[in-house]
Each structure stands twice: as C-alpha cells, then as structure tokens.
N, C-alpha and C positions, 0 to 999 in steps of 0.2 A: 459514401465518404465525400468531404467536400473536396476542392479542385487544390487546396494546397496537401489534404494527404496523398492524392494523388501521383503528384510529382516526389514525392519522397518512396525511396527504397522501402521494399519491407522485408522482414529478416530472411524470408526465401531468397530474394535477389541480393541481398548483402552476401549469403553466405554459400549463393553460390548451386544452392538444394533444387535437383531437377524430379520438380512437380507435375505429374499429368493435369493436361489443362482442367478436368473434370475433377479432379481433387483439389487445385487451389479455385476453391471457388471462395462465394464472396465473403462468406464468416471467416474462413484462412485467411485470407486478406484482412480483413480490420484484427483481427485477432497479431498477425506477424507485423504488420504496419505500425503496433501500439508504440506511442512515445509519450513519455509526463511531459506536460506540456504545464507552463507555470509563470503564466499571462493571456488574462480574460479581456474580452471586450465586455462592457456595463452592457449588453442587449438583454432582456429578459428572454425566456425561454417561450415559444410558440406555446399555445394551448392544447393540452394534453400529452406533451413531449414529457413532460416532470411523472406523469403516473404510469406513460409506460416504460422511463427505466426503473420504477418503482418494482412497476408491475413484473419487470422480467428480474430484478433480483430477486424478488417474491418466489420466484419459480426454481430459485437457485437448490439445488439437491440439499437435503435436510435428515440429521442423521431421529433416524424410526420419529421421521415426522412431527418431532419435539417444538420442532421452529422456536430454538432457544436461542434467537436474536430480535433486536428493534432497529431502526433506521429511525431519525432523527432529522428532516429538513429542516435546516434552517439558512431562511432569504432577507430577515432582517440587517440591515444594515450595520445598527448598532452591535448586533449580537454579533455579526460576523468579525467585527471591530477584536470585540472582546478575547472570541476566542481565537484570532489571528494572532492578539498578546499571548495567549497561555499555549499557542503552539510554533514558538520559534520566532511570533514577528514575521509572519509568513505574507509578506503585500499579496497573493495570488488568492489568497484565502478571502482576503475584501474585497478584490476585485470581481472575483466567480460569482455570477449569478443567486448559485444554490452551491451550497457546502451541506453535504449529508456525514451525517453521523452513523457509525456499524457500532453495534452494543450487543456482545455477548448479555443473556438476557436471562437467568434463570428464576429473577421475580415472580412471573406469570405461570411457571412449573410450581415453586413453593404454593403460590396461590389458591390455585385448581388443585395442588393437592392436599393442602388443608380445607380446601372447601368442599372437596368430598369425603371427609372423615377422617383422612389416613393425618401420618408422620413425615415428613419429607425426611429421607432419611439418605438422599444422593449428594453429602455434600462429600465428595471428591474431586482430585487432581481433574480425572475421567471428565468430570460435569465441566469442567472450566474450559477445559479443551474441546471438549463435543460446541460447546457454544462460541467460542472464540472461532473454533471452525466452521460453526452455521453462519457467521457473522462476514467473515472472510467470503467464504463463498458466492452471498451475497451480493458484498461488495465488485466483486471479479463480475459479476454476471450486472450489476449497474453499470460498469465501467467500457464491459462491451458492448451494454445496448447503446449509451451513451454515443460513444466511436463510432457505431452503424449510422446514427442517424445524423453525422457530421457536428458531431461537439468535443470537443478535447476534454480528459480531466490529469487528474493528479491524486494518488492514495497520500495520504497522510499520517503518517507512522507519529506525528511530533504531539497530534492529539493529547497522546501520552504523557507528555512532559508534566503533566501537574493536574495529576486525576482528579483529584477530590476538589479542585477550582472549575472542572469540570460537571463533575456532579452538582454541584450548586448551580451551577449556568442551566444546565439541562434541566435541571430538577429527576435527576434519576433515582428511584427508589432503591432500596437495599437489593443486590442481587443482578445487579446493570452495571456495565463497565464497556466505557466509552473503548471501542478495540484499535478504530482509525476512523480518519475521514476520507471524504471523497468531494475533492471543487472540480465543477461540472460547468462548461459555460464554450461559449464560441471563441477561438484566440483570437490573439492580437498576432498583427501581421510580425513575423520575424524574431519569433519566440523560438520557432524548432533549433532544432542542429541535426535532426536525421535521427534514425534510428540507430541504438545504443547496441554497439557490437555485446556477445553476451561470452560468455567461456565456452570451447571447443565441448560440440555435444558429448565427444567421449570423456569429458570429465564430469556433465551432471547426467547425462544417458547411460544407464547399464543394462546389457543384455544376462540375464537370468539372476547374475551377483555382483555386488560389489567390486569394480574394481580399481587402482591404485596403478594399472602400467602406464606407463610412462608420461605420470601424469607432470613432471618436473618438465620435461620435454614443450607439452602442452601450455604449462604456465607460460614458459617463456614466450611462446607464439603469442601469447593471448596481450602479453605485458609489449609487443611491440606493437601491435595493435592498435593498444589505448595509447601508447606512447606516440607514435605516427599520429593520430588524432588530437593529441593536447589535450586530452580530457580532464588529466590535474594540473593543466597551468593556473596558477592563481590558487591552486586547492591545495596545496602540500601541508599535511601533518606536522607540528614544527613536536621537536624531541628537546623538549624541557630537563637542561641539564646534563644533554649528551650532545656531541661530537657529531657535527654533519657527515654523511658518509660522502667523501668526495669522487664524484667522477660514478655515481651512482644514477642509474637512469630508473626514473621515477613511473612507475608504473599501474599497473590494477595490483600487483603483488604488494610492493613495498607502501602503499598508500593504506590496503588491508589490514595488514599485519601492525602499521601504524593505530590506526583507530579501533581492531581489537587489543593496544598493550592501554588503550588513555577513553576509558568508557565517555567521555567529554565529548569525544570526537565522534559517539555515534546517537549520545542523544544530547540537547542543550540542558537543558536539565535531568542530567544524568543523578543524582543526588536521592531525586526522585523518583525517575525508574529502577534505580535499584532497591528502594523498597516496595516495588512492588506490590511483594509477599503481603505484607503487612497491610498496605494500602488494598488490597484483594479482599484479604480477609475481615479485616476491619466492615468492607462494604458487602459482607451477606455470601464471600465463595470460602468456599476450604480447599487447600491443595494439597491435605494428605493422602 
C-alpha cells in the first residue's frame, strides 16, 4: 500500500477488533483499509499493473465454472467523457486512468450452446443472478488487487443509469449487461476522509440465524457515529411537500429511510432503473 493508505485507520483499528498479529496480515489490511476514493491523478498505470488486476479478477470464484461475465477496459479519453455523462456526470470517471466495465454475460453460454447442437434453454431469474454474481465477484477481486499494489478505485453502481446508452457505447451483443464499473488510478492528494465507519457487526453478522435483538438500540449507536462525523452535512434528503422534522438529528437512519421513500435519491436516473425488467429482457435475459 502506498504511504497515504498507510497513515489512515483500517476498520480493525477504527473498531477497535483485537487481531492476532499473524492474522491481520497484509490481504486484512488492504481488504479493512478499503476507502472509494473519487479523485485520480492523470498518471498512466506502469506496465503490466492493468493485466494483473485483470488477471486476478479472472481468478475471481465462478459459479460451475460458466465465467458468465466480460470486463470491458476502457482508457480512451473521449469514451470515458461519454460514459462519465450517462453515469451521473461523475468527474472521477474522466479523471481515472482505466474505468472497467463488469458485464453479467450470458451471450457466450447461448453461443457455445447453440454451436454444439443444443437449445439454450436457461433463460431464468437463476441465469441473471449466477452472472450478475460472476460479475460482482470479479469486480471485488480487481478492486483488491488494485489496493495491493497501491492504486485507489471507486465501484460504480450509476453505470446503470441508462443501459441501453450503454450498450451502444460498448457495442454489447444481446445477453451483456453492463452490471457496474470500476475507476482505477493513483489519487489525488486530499481526496480521502478516512475509512467509512459501517453498522455494528451484530446487525449484518449472525451467528447460526437471523437475528433482530436489539437492533433499535444498535441503530442508534451507529446514527451518532455518522452524526459526530458529518457525514450528511451538505447531503440531506429534502421531503417534497412535507414538514421538516424539527430538532431531528440527521443520521445514517433518517438519511436511509429518506432515499428508500424517493427512488431519485438512489439512482439519477431512477426512471430508468426501474425499468430494468424490461430493459433486461428486451437485451437477451429472462427473469421468470
């Protein structure tokens, strides 16, 4: 890692977690250390640094070995211009060297199996999923190789915003769906703010089942947390047509619950992600 992730916390020391030295070793480290990070320096990447974070989301576990995803490099200027527009107006996306593309990919299963005789006859929910999650995994496993060898990135969920402006840019055949991106590149000095506190483990960590105690208790910790941090100053959900709660302290809770009541607030072109469905199937998946 380079000499600025160093001096930042990583989430064992944020929260506290007593690690035997032989088990925080150096993958713990860039793995708890991880921050998006969303300002690049213009340096191009050394030679051969690009194929092996290729090479190690290539290696990403793959469900019965289908490898029903594509990666998509693209270091073009202009291209990255373009799709900067169609994902938010994201300046980080121009700035980053390399922006990769993760593409649930079932084209090249339809293909091989019409080219050995058969029927492709897997068009289910199941297949979308299996490949959205080849895809995924991928990306996670570029993101770490990335971070080891001292580069910051940022996932890209806004990809999304307007698929089929997508598909035209990529040129992706029927059965390719752009899932996120990935900008990859050295920062710019003064971009962090530290790593992002997360929810008390006992509300996403469960030992054998489910459980729900005292998870109310939990929110609250969590919501003074972000709140002591500032993390939505400048960011608050405004409620179109309703009555500010006053004397209300604005947290990870109330900021949630905001942007799950106004689908706007979690994609820009929310319009568009919620036809999805359509926009899915239309490009070659089924989700029955």
């Amino acid at each position: 890692m380079n000499n600025t992730s160093k001096m930042i916390k990583n989430r064992v020391e944020l929260e506290g977690i007593n690690l035997a030295g032989d088990i925080l070793n150096e993958t713990i480290e860039v793995l708890t250390s991880h921050e998006s990070v969303r300002g690049f320096l213009p340096n191009s990447l050394p030679e051969g640094m690009l194929q092996a974070i290729t090479t190690a989301a290539r290696s990403a576990p793959t469900s019965s070995n289908l490898q029903a995803y594509s990666i998509v490099i693209v270091k073009d200027e202009q291209r990255k211009d373009r799709l900067a527009a169609l994902s938010g107006n994201q300046q980080f996306i121009r700035e980053a060297p390399v922006f990769l593309i993760f593409c649930a990919d079932i084209y090249r299963l339809k293909y091989v199996t019409g080219r050995q005789g058969y029927k492709f006859a897997a068009d289910t929910l199941e297949m979308f999923l299996l490949a959205a999650m080849d895809a995924s995994l991928a990306l996670q496993n570029a993101l770490v190789a990335a971070e080891s060898l001292g580069l910051a990135g940022v996932p890209v969920g806004s990809i999304r915003n307007d698929p089929q402006s997508v598909v035209k840019e990529l040129n992706l055949p029927k059965g390719v769906f752009a899932v996120a991106g990935l900008s990859i590149g050295y920062e710019r000095e003064g971009v962090r703010r530290g790593v992002k506190p997360r929810l008390p483990e006992q509300v996403t960590v469960h030992e054998e089942q489910y459980s729900t105690e005292g998870i109310d208790l939990l929110f609250d910790e969590y919501d003074q947390t972000m709140i002591s941090r500032r993390t939505y100053d400048g960011r608050r959900v405004s409620l179109a047509g309703e009555p500010e709660k006053h004397g209300l302290e604005y947290g990870w809770c109330e900021h949630t619950a905001r942007r799950c009541t106004r689908p706007e607030t979690i994609a820009v072109s929310a319009s568009l992600r919620e036809n999805l469905r359509c926009i899915l199937e239309e490009h070659g998946f089924s989700l029955r």
